[in-house]
N, C-alpha and C positions, 0 to 999 in steps of 0.2 A: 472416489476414484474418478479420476477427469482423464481419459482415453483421446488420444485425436487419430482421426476415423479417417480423418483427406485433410493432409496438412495444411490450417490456418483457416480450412473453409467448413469444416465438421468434426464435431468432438461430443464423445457418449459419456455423459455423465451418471453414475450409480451413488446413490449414497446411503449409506450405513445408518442414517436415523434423521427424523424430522428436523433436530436440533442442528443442522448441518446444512440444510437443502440452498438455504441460501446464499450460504459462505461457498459453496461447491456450483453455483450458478451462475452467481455474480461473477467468479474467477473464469468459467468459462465461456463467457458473452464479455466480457475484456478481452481474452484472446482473439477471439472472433473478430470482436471490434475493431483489433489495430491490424488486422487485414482488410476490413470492408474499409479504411478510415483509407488506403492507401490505392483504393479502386474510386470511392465515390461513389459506388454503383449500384449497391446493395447495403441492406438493412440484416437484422440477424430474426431469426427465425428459433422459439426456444419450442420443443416439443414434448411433451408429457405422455411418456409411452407404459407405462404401471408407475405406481407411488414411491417405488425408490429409481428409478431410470428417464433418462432423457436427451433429447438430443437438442445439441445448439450448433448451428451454421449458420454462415453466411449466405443467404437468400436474395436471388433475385426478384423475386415475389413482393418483397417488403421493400417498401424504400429507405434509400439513403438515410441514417441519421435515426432509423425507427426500427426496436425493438417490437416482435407481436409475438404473442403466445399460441397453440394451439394445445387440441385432446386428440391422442390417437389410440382408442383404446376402449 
């Protein structure tokens, strides 16, 4: 399940099994993307919040054109 949390700039992602995680993350740091792609300003931010949940936004934190990971948990 890909949730948008703040339209175009956060979106919670859950998923249902390991065999999934990355079809369900790529899809949502694409979304992300072609809003940071329309700022120039921000990079995406994907965060690991337990093993099947997480969040991807648009971050001012990260730069432009860069994808970073974090753990929060």
């Amino acid at each position: 399940m890909i949730r948008t949390v703040d339209d175009g700039l956060s979106y919670l992602v859950r998923v249902p099994n390991a065999a999934v995680v990355d079809d369900y993350l790529n899809s949502a740091v694409n979304m992300a993307r072609q809003f940071a792609s329309t700022t120039g300003l921000c990079g995406i931010l994907v965060t690991r919040h337990a093993h099947d949940t997480y969040t991807v936004a648009v971050s001012e934190a990260v730069p432009f054109g860069e994808t970073h990971e974090r753990l929060d948990f």
